[in-house]
Kinemage of the C-alpha trace (Angstrom):
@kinemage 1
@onewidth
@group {chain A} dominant
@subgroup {mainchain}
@vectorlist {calphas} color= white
{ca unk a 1} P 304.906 10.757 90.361
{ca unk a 2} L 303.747 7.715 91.110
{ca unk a 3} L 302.004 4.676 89.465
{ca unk a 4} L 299.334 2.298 90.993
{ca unk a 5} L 299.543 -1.341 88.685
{ca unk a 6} L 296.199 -3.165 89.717
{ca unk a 7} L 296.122 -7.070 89.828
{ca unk a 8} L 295.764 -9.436 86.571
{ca unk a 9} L 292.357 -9.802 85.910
{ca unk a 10} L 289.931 -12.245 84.133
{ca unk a 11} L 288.856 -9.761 80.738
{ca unk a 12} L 286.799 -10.972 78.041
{ca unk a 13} L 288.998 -12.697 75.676
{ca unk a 14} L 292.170 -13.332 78.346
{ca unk a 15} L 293.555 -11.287 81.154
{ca unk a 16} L 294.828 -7.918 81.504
{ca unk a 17} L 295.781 -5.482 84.518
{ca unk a 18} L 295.271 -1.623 84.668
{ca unk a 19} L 297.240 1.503 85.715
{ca unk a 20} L 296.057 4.377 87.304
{ca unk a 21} L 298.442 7.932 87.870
{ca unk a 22} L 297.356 11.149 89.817
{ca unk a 23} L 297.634 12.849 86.238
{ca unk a 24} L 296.085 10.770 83.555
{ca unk a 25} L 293.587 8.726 85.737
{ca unk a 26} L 293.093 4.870 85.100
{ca unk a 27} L 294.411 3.497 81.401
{ca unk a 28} L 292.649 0.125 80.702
{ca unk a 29} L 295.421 -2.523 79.864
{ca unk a 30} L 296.233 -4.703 76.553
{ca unk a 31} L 294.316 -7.978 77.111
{ca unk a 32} L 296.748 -10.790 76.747
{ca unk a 33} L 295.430 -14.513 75.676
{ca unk a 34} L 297.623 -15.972 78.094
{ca unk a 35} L 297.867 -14.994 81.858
{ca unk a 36} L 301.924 -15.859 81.820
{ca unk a 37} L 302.152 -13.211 78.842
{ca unk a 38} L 299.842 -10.409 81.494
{ca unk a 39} L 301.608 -11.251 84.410
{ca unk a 40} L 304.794 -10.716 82.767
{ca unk a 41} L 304.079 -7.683 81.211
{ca unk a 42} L 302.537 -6.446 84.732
{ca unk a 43} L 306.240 -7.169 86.303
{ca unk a 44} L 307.801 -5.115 83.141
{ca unk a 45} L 305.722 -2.487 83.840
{ca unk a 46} L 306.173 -2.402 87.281
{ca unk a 47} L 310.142 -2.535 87.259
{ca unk a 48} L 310.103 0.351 84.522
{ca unk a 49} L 308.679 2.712 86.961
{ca unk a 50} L 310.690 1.689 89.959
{ca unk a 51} L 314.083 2.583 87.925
{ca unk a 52} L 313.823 6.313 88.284
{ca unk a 53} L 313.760 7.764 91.932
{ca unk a 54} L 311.084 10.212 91.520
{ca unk a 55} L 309.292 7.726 89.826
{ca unk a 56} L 307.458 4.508 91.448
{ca unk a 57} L 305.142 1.753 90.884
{ca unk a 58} L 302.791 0.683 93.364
{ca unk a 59} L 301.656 -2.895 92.694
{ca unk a 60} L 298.672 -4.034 93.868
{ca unk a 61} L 297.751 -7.697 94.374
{ca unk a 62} L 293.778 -7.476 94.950
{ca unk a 63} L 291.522 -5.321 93.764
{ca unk a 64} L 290.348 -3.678 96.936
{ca unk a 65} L 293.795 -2.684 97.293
{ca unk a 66} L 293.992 -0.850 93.617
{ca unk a 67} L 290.371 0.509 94.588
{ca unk a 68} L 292.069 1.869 97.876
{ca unk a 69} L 295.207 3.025 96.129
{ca unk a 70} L 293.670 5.275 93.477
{ca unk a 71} L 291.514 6.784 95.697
{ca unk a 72} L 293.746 7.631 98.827
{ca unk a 73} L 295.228 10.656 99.344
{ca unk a 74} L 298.571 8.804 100.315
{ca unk a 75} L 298.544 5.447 98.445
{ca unk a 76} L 300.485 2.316 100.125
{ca unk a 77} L 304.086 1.974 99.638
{ca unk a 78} L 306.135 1.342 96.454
{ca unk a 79} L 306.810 -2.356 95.925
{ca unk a 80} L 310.943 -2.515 94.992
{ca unk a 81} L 311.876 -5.518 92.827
């Protein structure tokens, strides 16, 4: 299984990122205040995924690349960290 983390984004009310999975489909994230508290809990999120090996992130730095990556049939390669 694997999981696409999209890019920090501007949200109303602070920033936030969002996930996407083949099973579950996009899940909206927590909108943080502060874009040091989003961005660290985007790296969290991405290193708890990369920890099993079935299991992978796939971090995304723009959105045309989450766009590109939830859509694919074969989405770009796991980022390691």
């Amino acid at each position: 299984m694997h999981t696409v983390v999209g890019p920090v984004l501007t949200r109303k009310g602070g920033y936030a990122f969002d996930c996407w999975t083949p099973e579950k489909g996009l899940s909206p994230g927590y909108t943080y205040h502060r874009i040091q508290d989003a961005l660290y809990a985007r790296n969290v999120e991405i290193r708890s995924h990369n920890k099993g090996s079935e299991d992978h992130a796939i971090a995304c730095n723009t959105v045309d690349d989450f766009a590109r990556s939830t859509t694919a049939g074969s989405p770009a390669k796991p980022v390691h960290h």
